[in-house]
C-alpha positions in Angstrom: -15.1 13.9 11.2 -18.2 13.7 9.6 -21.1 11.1 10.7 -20.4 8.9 7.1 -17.1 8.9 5.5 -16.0 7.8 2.0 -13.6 5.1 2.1 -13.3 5.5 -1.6 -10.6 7.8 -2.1 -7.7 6.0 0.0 -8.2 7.8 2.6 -6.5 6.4 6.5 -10.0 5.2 8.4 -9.3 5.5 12.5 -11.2 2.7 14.4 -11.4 0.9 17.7 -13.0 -1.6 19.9 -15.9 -0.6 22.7 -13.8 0.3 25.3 -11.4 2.5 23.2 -8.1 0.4 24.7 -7.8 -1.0 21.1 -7.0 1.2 18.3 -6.1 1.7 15.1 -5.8 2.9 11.6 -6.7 1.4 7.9 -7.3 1.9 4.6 -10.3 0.1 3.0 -8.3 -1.6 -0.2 -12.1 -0.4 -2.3 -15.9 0.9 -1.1 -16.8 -2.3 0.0 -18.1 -4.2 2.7 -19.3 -7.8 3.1 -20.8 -10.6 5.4 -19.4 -13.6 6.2 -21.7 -16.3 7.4 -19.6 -19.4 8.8 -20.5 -20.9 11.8 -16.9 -19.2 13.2 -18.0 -16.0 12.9 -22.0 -16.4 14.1 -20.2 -17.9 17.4 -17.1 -14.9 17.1 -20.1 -12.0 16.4 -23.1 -13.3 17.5 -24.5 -13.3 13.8 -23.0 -12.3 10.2 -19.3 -10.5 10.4 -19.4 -7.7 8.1 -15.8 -6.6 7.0 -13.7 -4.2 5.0 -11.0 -5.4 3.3 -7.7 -3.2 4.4 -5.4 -5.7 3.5 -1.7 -4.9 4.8 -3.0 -1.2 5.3 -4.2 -1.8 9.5 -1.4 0.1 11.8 -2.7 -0.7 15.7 -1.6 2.5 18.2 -2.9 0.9 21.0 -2.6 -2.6 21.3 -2.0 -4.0 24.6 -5.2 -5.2 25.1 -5.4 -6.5 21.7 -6.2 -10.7 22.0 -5.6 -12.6 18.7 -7.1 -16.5 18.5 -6.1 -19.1 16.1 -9.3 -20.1 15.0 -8.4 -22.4 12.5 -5.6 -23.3 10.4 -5.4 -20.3 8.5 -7.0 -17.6 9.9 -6.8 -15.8 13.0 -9.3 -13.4 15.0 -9.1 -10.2 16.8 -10.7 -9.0 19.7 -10.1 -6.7 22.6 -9.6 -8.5 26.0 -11.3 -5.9 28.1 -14.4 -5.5 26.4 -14.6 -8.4 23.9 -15.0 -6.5 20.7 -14.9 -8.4 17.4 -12.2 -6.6 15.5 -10.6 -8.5 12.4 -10.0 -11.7 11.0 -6.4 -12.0 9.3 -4.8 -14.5 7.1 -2.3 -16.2 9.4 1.4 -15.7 8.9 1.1 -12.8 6.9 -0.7 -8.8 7.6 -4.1 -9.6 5.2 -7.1 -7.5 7.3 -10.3 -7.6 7.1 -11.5 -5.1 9.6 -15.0 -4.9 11.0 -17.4 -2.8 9.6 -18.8 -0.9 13.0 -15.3 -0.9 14.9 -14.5 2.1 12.0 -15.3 5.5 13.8 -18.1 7.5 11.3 -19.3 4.3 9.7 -17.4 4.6 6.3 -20.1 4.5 3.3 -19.6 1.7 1.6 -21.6 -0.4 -1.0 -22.6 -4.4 0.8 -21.7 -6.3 -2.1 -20.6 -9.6 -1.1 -21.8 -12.3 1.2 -19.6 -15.5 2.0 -20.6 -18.8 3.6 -24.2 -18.7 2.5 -24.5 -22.1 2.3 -23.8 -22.0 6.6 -26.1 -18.9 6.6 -29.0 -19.4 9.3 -32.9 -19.4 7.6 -34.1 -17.2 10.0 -32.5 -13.8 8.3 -32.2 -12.6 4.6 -30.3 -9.4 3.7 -32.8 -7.4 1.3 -29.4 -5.9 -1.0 -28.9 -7.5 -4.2 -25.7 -9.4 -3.3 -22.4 -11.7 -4.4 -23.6 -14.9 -2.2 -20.4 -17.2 -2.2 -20.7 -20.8 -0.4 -17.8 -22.1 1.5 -16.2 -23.9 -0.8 -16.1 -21.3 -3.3 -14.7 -19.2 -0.6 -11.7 -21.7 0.0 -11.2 -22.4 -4.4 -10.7 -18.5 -4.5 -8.2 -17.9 -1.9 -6.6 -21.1 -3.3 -5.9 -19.2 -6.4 -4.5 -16.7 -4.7 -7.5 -14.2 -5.8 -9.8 -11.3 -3.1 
């Protein structure tokens, strides 16, 4: 496997947590990655959570250490209960992934387009890339609609 991969051409990304006694495949739904900045997820990851969206795609094949919390009404989080590695968040009641970035073995190279939450975003840190910046409740009007 090479040190970058392109998650552009559909191809089935392998990933884990830490300790390797979660793991799992996906496919990254487009070349994209983005950081959510709710309070959730700077308490969840110590900071930003930055995801690719796999959707349904995420097949675990080694999962018994593989902790999911409710962490609100509608969304759920993964982690592994050995090592505590941040490893999804999902749309409860229904497979809708969005993977973390670094848990995806090679790094995939994707484009950082989109950052959600920035209106709970800390002041002490600014991302440089010329970005999508979402607040919360935009965030919550576009799943509403039933739109990614």
């Amino acid at each position: 496997m090479s040190s970058t991969q392109s998650a552009s051409n559909g191809e089935r990304l392998k990933g884990q947590c830490l300790c390797g006694s979660v793991r799992f495949s996906a496919i990254p739904s487009n070349p994209e990655t983005s950081a959510c900045h709710c309070h959730m997820c700077q308490r969840w990851s110590a900071g930003p959570f930055f995801s690719v969206y796999c959707g349904d795609s995420v097949v675990f094949e080694a999962d018994d250490d593989l902790e999911r919390y409710a962490s609100s009404e509608w969304a759920e989080r993964g982690f592994c209960r050995k090592c505590g590695a941040s490893l999804f968040w999902n749309l409860r009641g229904k497979a809708d992934y969005h993977v973390s970035l670094l848990a995806i073995e090679g790094g995939p190279d994707l484009k950082f387009t989109t950052e959600i939450f920035i209106d709970e975003k800390p002041d002490n840190y600014a991302f440089a890339n010329d970005t999508k910046k979402l607040t919360g409740e935009e965030v919550f009007a576009m799943f509403s609609e039933g739109q990614e």
